[in-house]
C-alpha positions in Angstrom: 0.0 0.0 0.0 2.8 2.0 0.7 4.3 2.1 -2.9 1.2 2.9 -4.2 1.1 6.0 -2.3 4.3 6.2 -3.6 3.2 6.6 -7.1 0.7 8.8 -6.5 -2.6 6.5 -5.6 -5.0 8.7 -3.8 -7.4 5.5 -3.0 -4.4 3.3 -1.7 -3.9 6.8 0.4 -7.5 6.7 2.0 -7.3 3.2 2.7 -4.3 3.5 5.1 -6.1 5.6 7.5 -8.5 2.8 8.9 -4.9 0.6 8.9 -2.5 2.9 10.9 -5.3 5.2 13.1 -5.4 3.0 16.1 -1.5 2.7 15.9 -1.3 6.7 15.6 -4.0 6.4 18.9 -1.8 5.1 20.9 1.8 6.5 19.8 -0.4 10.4 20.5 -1.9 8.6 23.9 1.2 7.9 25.5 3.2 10.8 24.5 0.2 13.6 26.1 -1.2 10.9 28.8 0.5 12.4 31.2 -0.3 15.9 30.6 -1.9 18.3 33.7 -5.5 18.1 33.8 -6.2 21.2 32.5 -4.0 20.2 29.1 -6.4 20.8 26.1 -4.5 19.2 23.6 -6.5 15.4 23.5 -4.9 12.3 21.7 -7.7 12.6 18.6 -6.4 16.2 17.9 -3.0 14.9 17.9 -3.9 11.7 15.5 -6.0 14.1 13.2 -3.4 17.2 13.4 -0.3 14.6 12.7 -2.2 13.0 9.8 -3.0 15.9 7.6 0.6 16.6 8.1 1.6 13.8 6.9 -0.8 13.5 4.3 -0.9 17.1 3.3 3.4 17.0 3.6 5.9 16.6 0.8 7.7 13.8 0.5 5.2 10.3 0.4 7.9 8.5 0.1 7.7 6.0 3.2 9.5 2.8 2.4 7.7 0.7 4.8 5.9 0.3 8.3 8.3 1.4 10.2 9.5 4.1 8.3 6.0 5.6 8.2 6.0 5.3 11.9 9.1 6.9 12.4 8.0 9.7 10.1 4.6 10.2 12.6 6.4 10.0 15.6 8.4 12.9 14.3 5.5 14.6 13.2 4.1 14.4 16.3 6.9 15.2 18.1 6.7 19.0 16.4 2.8 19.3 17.1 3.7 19.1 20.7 6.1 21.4 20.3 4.1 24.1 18.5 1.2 23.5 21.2 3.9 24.4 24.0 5.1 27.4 21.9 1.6 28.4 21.1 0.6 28.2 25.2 3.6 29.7 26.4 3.1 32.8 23.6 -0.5 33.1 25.2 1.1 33.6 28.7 4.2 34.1 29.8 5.8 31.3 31.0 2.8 29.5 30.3 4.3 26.7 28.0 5.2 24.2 30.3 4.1 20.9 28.9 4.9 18.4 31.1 6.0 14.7 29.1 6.8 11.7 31.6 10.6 10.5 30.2 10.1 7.5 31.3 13.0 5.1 30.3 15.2 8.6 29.4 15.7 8.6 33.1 16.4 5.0 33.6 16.3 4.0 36.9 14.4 7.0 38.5 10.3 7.6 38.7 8.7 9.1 36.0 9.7 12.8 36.0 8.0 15.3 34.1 10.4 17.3 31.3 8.7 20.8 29.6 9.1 19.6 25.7 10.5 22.9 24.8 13.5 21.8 27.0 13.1 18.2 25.3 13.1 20.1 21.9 16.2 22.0 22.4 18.0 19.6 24.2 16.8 17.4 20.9 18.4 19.5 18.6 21.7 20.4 20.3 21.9 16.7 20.5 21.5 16.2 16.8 24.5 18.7 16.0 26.7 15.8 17.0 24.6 12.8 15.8 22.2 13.3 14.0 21.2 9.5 14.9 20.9 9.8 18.3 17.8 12.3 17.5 16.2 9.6 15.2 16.0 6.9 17.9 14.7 9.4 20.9 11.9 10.7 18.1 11.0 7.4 17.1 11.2 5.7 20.9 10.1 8.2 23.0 7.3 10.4 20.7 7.0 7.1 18.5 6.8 4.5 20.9 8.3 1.9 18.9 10.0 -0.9 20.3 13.7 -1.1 19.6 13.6 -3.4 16.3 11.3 -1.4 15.1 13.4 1.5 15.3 16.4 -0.1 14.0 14.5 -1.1 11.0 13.6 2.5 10.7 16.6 4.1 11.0 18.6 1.0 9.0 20.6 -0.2 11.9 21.6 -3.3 13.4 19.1 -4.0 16.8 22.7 -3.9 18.7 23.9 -0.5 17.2 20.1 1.1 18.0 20.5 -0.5 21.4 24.0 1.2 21.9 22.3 4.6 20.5 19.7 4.7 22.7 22.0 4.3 25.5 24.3 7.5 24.6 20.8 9.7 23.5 19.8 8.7 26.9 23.1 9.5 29.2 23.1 13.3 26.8 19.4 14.1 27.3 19.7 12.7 31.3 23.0 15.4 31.0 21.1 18.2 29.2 17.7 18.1 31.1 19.3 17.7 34.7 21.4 21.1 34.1 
């Protein structure tokens, strides 16, 4: 279905949606599940925001499942981040968007991290591997399972094992400070 979207087939386009919604459910459901109570932002805004991005975006070109995925999780990765930039140009200081890290923090309870602080930390991280970006985007926002991301990215399961390890020791690094 994938490389008939490829090639331009509109239909084979429409009939992904029912095949990948639920999936895009639950990527968007864990990422703002653990938002405050007052967060507006709901998981079927983030599923229907991330797939006219994707649909509406250049570049169709998703070799397969898991490149699709990866693709989303980046997608959704930025609408979080627009949200927080939106809320905290609305009020000052008011863009706090908490995100449980989870397994970034290894070892620790859940902490909450504001995504703008995520983001940046994200993209100073990518100035030395741009890698190391990938496999937070597609594990963390994606919630893909680590052969899953390895297949995205291209990588042996060992080498996206290894990268997750160093993405997590810099963000633990960049978010603690």
């Amino acid at each position: 279905m994938l490389a008939s979207i490829r090639e331009g087939d509109t239909d084979a386009l429409r009939r992904l949606v029912p095949l990948v919604y639920d999936d895009l459910r639950a990527i968007a459901h864990g990422r703002i599940s653990g938002e405050r109570n007052d967060h507006t932002l709901d998981t079927t805004a983030v599923v229907h925001e991330a797939y006219v991005r994707l649909v509406d975006g250049e570049g169709r070109d998703w070799r397969d499942r898991a490149h699709f995925f990866a693709v989303a999780s980046s997608v959704m990765r930025h609408i979080l981040i627009d949200y927080a930039r939106m809320k905290g140009a609305k009020k000052r200081g008011g863009g706090v968007v908490p995100i449980p890290l989870g397994e970034v923090q290894a070892g620790r309870d859940p902490d909450f991290v504001d995504v703008l602080e995520l983001h940046d930390a994200l993209e100073r991280l990518s100035m030395h591997d741009e890698r190391l970006e990938r496999i937070v985007e597609c594990r963390f926002f994606g919630g893909m399972s680590m052969e899953e991301t390895a297949e995205a990215l291209g990588v042996s399961v060992r080498t996206a094992n290894r990268d997750w390890r160093r993405a997590r020791a810099y963000l633990y690094d960049a978010l603690r400070s």
